[in-house]
N, C-alpha and C positions, 0 to 999 in steps of 0.2 A: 406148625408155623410155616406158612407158606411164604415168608420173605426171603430175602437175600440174607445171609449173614456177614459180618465183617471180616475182615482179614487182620484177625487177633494177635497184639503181642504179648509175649507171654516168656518167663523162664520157662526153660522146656526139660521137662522130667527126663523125658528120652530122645535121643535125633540120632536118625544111622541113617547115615548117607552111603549108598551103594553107588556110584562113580554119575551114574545118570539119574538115581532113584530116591530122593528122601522121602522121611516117615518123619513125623515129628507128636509127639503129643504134648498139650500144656501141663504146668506143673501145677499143680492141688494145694495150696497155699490156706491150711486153719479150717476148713469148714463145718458146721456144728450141725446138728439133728435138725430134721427139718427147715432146715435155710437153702435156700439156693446157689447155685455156682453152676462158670460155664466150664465145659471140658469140651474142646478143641482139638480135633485133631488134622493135622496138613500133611498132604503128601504132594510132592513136585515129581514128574516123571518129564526130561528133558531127553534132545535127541531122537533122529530117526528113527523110524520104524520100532519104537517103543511104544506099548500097547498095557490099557492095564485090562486084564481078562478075567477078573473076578471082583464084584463090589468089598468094598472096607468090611473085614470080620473083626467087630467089637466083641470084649470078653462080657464075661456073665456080667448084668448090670441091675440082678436079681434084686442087692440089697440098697438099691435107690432109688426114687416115685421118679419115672422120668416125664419132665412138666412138657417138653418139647424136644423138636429136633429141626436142624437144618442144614443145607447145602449149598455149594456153591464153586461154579467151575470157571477158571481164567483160564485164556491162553494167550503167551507171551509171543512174541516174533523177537528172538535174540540176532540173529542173521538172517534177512532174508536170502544172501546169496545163497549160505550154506545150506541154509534149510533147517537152519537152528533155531526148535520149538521146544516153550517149555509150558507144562500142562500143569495147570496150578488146582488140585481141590482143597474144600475148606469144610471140612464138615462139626457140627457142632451140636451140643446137647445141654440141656439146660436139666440140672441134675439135683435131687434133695437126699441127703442121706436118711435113711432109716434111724439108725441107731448109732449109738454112740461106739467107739474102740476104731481096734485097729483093720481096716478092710483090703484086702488086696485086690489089686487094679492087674489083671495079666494082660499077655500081650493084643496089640493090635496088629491084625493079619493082612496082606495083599497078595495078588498073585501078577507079577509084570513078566510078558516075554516067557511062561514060564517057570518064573523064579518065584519062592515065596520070600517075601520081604518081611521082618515082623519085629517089633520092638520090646524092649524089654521091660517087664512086669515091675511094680511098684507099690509102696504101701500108701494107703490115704489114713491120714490118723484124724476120726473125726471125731469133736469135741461135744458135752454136753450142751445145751444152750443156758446161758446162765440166766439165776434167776432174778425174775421181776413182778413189781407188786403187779396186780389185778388190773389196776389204773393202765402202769405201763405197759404190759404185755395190751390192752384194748386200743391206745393211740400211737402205738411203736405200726409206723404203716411202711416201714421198710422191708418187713416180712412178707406186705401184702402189695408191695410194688417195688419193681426192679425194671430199669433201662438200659438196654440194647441201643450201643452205639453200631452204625451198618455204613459202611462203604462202598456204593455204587461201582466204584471202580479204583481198584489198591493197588494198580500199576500204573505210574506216570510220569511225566519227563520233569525236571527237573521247572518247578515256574510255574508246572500247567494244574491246572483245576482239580482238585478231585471233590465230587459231592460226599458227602455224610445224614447221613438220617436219623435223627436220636429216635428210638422207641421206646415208648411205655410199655407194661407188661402187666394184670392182673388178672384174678379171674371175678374180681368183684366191679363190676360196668363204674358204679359209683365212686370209684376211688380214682379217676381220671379227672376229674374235675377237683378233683384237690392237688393235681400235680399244677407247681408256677414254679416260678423264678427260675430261669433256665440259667446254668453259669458252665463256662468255659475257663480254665488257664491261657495266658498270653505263653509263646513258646518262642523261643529266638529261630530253633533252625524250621517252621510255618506259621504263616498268616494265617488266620479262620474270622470267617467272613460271615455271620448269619444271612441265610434268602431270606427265609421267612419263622413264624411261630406257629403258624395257622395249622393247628390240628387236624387229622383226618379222621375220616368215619371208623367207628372202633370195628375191629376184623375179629375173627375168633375161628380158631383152628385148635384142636387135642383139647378141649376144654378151658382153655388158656385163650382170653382176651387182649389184643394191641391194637395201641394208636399213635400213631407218630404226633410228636411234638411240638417236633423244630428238623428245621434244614437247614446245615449251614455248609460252606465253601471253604474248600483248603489248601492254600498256597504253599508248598513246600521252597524252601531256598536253598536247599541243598541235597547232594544224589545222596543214596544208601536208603537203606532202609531208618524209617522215622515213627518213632514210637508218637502216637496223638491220645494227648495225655487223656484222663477222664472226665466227662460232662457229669454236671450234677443238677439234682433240682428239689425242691421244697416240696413233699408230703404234708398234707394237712392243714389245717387251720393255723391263724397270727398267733395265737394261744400256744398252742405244741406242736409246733411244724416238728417234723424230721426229715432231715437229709438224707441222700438215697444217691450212690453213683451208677457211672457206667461202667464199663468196659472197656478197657484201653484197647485203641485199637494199631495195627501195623501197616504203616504206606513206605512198599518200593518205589522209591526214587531212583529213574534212569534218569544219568546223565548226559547233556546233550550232545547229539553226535558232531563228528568233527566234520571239517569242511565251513566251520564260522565266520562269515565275512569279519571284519576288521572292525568295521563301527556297528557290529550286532552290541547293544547294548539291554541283555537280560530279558526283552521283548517277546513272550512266548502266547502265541494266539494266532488271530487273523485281523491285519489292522488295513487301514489308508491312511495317506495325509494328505493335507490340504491348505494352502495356505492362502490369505487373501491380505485387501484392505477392508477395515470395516466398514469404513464408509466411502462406502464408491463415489457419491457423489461431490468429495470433495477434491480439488485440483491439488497433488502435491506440489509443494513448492517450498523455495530454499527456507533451509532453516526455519520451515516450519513444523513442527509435531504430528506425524501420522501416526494413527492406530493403526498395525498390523497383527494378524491372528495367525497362530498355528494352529491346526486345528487335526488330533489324531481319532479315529474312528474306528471303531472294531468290538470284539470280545476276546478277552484273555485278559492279563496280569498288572492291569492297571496302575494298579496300587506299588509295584516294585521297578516297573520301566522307566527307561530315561527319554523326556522327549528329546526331539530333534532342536538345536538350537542354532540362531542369527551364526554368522559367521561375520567374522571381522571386518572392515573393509573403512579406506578412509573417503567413500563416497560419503557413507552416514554413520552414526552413532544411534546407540539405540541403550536400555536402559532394562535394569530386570523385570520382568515379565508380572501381568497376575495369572495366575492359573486356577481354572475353574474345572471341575470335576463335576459330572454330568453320570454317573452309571447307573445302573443295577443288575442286581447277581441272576443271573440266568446260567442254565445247566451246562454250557460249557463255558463257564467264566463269567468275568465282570463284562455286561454289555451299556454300551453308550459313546461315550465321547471324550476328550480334555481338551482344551483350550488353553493357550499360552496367549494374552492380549501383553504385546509389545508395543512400545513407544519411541517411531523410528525418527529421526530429525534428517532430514537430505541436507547434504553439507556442500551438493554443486548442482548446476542445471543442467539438462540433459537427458540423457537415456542411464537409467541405473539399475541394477540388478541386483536387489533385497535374497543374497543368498543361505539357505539353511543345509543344516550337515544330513549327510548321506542316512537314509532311517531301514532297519534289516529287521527280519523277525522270524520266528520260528514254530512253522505250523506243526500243532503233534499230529494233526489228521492226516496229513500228508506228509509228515516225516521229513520235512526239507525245509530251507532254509530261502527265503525272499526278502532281497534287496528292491528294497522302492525306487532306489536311487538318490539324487540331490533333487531339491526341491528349492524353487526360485520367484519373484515377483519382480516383473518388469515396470518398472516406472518412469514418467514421461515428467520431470519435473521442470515449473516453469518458476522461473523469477517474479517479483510482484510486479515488474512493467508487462511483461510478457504476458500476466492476466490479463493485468485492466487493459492493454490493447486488444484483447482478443474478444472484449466485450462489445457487442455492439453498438449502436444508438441507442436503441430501446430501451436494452437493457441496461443503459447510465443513465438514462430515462428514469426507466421505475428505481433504481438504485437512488438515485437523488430527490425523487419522490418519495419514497419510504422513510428518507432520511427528514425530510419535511413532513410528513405525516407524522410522524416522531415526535417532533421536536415544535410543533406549533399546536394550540389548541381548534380543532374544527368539530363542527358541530354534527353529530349522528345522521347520517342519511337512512332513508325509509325506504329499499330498496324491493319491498315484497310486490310494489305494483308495477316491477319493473318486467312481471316475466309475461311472456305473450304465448295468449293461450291457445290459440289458431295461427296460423302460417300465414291463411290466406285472408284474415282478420287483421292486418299489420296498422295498431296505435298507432299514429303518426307521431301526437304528441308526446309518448316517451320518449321514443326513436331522439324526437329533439330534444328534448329532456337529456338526454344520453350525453348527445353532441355539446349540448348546452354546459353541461357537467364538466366533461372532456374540455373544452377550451378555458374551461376556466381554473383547471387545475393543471393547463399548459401555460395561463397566464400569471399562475401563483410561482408556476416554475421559472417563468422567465425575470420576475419580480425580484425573486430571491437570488436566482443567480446573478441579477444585479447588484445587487444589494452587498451580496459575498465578496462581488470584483472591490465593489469599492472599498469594504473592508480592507481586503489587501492592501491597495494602496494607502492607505495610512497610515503604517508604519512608515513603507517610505517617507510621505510627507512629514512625518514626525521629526524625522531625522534630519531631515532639512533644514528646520526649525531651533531645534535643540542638541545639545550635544550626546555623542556617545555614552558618556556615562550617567547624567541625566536619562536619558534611553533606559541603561542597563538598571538602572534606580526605581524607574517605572513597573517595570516591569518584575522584579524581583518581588517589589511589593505586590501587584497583582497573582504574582504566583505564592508567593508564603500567605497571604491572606488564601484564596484558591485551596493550598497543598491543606492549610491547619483543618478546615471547614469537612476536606475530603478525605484525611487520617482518621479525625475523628468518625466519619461514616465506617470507614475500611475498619476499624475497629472494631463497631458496632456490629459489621458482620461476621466478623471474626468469630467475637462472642456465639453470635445467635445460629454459627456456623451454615450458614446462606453463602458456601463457596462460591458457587456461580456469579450471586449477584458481585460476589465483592472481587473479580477477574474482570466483570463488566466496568464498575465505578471504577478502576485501574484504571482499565484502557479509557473512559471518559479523561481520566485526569493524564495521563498520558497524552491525550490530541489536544487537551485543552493547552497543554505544556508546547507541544510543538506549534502552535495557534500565536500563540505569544511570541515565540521568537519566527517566525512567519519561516515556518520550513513545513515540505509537507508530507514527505516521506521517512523514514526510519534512516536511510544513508545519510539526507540533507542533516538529518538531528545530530546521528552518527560524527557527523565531517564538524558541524556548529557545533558541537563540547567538544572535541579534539582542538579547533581552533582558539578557542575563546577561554574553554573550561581546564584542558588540558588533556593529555592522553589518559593519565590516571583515570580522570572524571567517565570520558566515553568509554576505556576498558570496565570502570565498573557499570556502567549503562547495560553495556552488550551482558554481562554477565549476568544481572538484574534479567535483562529480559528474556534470556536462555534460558533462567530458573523460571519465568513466570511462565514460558511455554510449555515446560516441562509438565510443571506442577496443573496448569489448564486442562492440558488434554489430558492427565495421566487415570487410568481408569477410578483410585478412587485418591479420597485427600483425608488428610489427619491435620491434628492442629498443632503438632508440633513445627508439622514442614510453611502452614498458615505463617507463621509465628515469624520463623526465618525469612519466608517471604515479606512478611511484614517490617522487619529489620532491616531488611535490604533497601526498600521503600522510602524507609525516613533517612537513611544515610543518603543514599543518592541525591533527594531531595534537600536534603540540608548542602550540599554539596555544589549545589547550581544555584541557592537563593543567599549564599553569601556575599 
């Protein structure tokens, strides 16, 4: 067997540790005539100028079919000041008894510095294999496959990744494609992450056939040494499967070194952060709803880190987060992204600063420790006059255009002969055509913005005419007729969960609302129910429209919050047409 072997836990039959030196071999637990098992043996040689100067002398192994062997060398960095190394081998045998009774196991020999090191001999008591009909000894395929759990790397920091490789093992090529269902135990002190299933080309070494499985990832949460329990998988057809495990395997867990910034928060890998608006091209402004994103990037521990969060501040308000998870498992950890999509509201105009907490993390490849620092988003927020003045002509031009193109029926233009196919061939008659076009949807503009003024004034003149409460009578009516027509729509999509549209038909009814009482901003409405309605009426207003802002932009919607939206709607409304 030419692979790595894992770094096996095991009771251990015998351990003698000589001050810098252990031996250890595992312990022989039931094994019966012709079945398999693995015997493991670890020796650690720490400290300077400790050398081992003769290979592992294993005793006589005469009365067991040895199916395979392997090896496997670590070396630890305990101190680099000191110089404190520790030399990890892992060597192992995959062993079948002969015969049934009691066999004696003598010692295993080293030679360190020197010195022989050598452990003390033991009995294997091995069992007959019990019997089975004819049937079941031919579909019992536990005997003819067995899995090797393997560890890439059984030293690691506390957080950080260690790969695993389950192997299959037989010497019949066709028993490989009876191996499914791969299963793991959940384990409180490691996460295990499958990469992948995807089998590899079968190898074959000492007559003995493998192929890997499955690969999976393994997050340890706590230092010491961590026992990773056994993987299993289904032998055979739906009819008589048999189950078949591995080998338990052992991962040191170092703990992280000292020197930890203050807001390290369990973050072990190599990350960035980043933090934006998502849509740039929208102008913050007060007391309206911006997406902001956190956004961290890297490979390492995804799954157990804390991201970086908003910090407090009475510029803005901001609201819990959705977080979107972006990875996948690559060999040194989870790689990809997270995202935190926040929902910031500015609560003054000006210059503001969207601040997030301090983000630290801890590279094992480099053994040290990286603060990113505080991370911040500078915003330029402008009140709603401060927009629409910063607009220019033009663009309250096509702004009021669009709003007429909207809102009137006009008929399809046929614009395909409008494009000119030579430079120096120039149509004259599009060209006028064009112009012809243009003046006449500057004169539909100027028509209507007529038209609008004088609307205005007629409430005035209304007023003139009739009295206040007459006025207020009018009016009430046209908005409860109005409000019933446009519940009932908001309903509708309620049901049909057409969020969007039903934020749209709002704000329709909402301008239609301030239309009627001829105010044309959100303050003027503001001030007119404070006057007229009462404060009650406008605090519940402001309130009403803080939830609908919220609820608008927030990145997704349910129908429960629909719902309350919806409440909120008919209260305020019954509240201003009484």
């Amino acid at each position: 067997m030419k692979h790595k072997i894992p770094y096996i836990l095991f009771l251990f039959s015998a351990i003698f540790t000589y001050g810098q030196v252990t031996l250890a071999v595992s312990d022989v637990k039931n094994p019966r005539v012709n079945q398999r098992f693995n015997l493991t043996v670890i020796l650690e040689i720490s400290g300077e100028n400790m050398e081992q100067e003769t290979p592992l002398r294993m005793p006589d192994l005469s009365k067991f079919d040895i199916i395979g062997s392997a090896s496997e060398q670590n070396t630890v960095v305990l101190d680099a000041k000191k110089g404190d190394v520790l030399n990890q081998m892992v060597y192992q045998w995959v062993l079948t008894p002969k015969e049934a009774g009691k066999i004696r196991f003598g010692s295993v020999l080293v030679t360190v510095n020197g010195k022989i090191y050598k452990t003390e001999p033991f009995e294997i008591n091995v069992k007959d294999n019990e019997k089975k009909s004819a049937v079941a000894e031919h579909t019992n395929h536990s005997n003819e496959v067995y899995l090797n759990l393997e560890l890439k790397k059984n030293v690691v920091y506390k957080n950080e990744p260690a790969v695993a490789v389950l192997r299959a093992y037989s010497k019949d090529y066709d028993n490989f494609r009876k191996v499914s269902n791969l299963q793991f135990s959940p384990q409180k002190n490691a996460s295990i992450k499958p990469i992948n299933y995807t089998k590899s080309e079968i190898e074959t070494s000492s007559g003995m056939a493998s192929q890997v499985i499955g690969t999976f990832m393994i997050f340890p949460n706590e230092s010491g040494p961590i026992a990773i329990n056994a993987f299993s998988a289904v032998v055979g057809n739906a009819t008589k499967p048999t189950k078949v495990s591995s080998n338990r395997v052992r991962l040191n867990v170092k703990k992280l070194p000292d020197g930890m910034p203050s807001n390290f928060k369990n973050a072990v890998g190599n990350f960035e952060v980043a933090v934006s608006q998502t849509n740039t091209d929208e102008i913050p402004e007060v007391d309206k709803p911006l997406n902001i994103s956190v956004r961290l990037s890297g490979a390492g521990n995804f799954g157990s880190l804390d991201l970086p969060k908003i910090i407090d501040s009475p510029d803005y308000v901001f609201y819990t987060p959705q977080i979107t998870t972006k990875t996948v498992p690559q060999k040194d950890g989870l790689s990809g992204d997270v995202i935190a999509e926040y929902v910031v509201i500015p609560k003054k105009a000006g210059s503001i600063s969207i601040n997030f907490e301090n983000f630290s993390f801890f590279n094992p490849k480099e053994v040290q420790y990286t603060d990113l620092g505080p991370k911040s988003l500078l915003l330029n927020v402008k009140t709603p006059g401060e927009i629409a003045d910063a607009k220019s002509t033009i663009e309250k031009v096509n702004d009021y255009t669009n709003i007429v193109l909207e809102t009137v029926n006009t008929p399809v233009l046929q614009t395909h002969n409008l494009k000119i196919k030579n430079k120096d061939k120039i149509n004259w008659k599009i060209v006028a055509g064009n112009l012809g076009l243009m003046v006449a949807v500057l004169s539909l503009f100027v028509v209507l913005r007529k038209r609008q003024e004088k609307k205005k004034v007629k409430p005035q003149q209304l007023r003139s005419s009739i009295s206040i409460a007459e006025t207020e009578e009018i009016i009430r009516k046209k908005i409860g007729h109005q409000f019933d027509e446009n519940i009932e729509y908001l309903k509708i999509l309620k049901e049909n969960k057409d969020f969007e549209t039903f934020f749209t038909a709002y704000q329709e009814l909402n301008n239609e609302t301030k239309n009627f009482f001829s105010v044309i901003n959100e303050s003027e409405f503001r001030n007119y129910l404070e006057q007229n309605k009462g404060a009650h009426v406008a605090e519940q207003y402001r309130i009403l429209s803080e939830k609908i802002q919220i609820e608008k932009y927030a990145p997704f919607h349910t129908a429960e919050h629909i719902d309350l939206i919806l409440e909120a709607i008919i209260s305020f409304y019954n509240e201003i047409i009484k």
